[in-house]
C-alpha positions as a Markdown table, in Angstrom:
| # | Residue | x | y | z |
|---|---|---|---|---|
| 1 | Unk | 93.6 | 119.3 | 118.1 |
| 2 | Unk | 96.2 | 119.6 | 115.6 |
| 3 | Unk | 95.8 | 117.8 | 112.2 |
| 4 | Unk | 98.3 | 117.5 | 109.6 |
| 5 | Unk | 97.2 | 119.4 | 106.3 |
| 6 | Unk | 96.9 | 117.3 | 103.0 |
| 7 | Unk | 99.9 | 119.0 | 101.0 |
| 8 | Unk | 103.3 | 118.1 | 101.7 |
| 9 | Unk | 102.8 | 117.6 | 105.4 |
| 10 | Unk | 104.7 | 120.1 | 108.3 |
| 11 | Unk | 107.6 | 121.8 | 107.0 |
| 12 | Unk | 109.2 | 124.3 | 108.8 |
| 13 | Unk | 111.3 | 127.3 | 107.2 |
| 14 | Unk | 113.8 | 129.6 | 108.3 |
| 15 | Unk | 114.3 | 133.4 | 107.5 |
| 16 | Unk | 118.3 | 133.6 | 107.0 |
| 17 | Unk | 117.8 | 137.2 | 106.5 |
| 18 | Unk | 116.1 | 137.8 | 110.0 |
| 19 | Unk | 118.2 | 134.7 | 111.9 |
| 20 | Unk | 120.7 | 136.5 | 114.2 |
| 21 | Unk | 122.2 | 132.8 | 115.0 |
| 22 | Unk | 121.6 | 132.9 | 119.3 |
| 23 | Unk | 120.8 | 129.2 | 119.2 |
| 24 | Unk | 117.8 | 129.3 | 121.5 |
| 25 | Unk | 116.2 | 127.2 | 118.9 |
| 26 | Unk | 118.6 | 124.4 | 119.2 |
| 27 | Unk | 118.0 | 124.9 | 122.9 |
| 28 | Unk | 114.5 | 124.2 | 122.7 |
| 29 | Unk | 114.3 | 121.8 | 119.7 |
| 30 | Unk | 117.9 | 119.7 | 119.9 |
| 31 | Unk | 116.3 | 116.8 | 117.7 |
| 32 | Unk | 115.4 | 119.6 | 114.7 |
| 33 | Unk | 117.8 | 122.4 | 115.3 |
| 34 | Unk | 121.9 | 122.4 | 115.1 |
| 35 | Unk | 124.2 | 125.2 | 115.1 |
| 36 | Unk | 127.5 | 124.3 | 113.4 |
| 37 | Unk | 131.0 | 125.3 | 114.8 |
| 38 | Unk | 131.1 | 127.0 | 111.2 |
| 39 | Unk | 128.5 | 129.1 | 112.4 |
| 40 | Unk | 125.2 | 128.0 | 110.2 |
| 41 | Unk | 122.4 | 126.3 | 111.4 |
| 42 | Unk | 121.1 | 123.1 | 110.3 |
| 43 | Unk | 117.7 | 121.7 | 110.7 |
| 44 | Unk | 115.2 | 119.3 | 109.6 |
| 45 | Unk | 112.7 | 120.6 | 107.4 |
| 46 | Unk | 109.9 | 117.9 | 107.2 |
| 47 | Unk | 108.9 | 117.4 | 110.8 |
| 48 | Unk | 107.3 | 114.0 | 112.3 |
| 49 | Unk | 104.0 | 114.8 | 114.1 |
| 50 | Unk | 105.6 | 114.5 | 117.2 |
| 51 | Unk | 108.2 | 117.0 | 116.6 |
| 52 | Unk | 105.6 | 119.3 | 116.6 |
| 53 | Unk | 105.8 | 120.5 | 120.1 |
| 54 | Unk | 109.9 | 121.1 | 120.1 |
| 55 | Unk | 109.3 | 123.1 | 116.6 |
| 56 | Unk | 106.5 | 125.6 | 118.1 |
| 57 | Unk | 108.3 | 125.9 | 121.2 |
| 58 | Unk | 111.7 | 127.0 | 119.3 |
| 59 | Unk | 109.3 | 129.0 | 116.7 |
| 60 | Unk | 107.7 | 130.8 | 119.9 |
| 61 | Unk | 111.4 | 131.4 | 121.6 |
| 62 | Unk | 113.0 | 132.9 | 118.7 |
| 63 | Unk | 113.7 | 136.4 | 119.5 |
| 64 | Unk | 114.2 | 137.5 | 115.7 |
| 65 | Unk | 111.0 | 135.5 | 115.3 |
| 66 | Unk | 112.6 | 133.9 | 111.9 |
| 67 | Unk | 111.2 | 130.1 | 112.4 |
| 68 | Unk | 107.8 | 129.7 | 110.8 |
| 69 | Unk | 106.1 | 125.8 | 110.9 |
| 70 | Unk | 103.4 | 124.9 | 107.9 |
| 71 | Unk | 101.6 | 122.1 | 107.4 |
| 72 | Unk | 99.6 | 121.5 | 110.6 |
| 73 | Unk | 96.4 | 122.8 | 110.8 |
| 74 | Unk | 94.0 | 123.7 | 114.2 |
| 75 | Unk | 91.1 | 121.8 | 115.0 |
């Protein structure tokens, strides 16, 4: 079961340096992810606990593997 951890809640971060910009995370997480036609993405970094599931799903996708999610803890 996951559990939120006591600091700061879920956060998720973004390597710019390894983010190629291929969208599959707005794909898979439309509510937390947004690429704009300027060519940056936007997201959401303090996630709701049910944005969870989107957020891991992009996180999992991501081929340059640059989407990391903190806070939540497995128990």
């Amino acid at each position: 079961m996951r559990k939120l951890t006591l600091r700061g809640g879920p956060r998720i971060a973004v390597d710019d340096d390894r983010c190629e910009l291929y969208g599959i995370c707005q794909w898979e997480a439309p509510d937390i992810f947004e690429l704009d036609r300027d060519g940056r993405l936007k997201y959401r970094r303090q996630l709701e606990p049910d944005d969870y599931d989107q957020a891991a799903a992009a996180a999992r996708c991501c081929p340059m593997q640059a989407i990391v999610i903190r806070g939540f803890s497995e128990e």
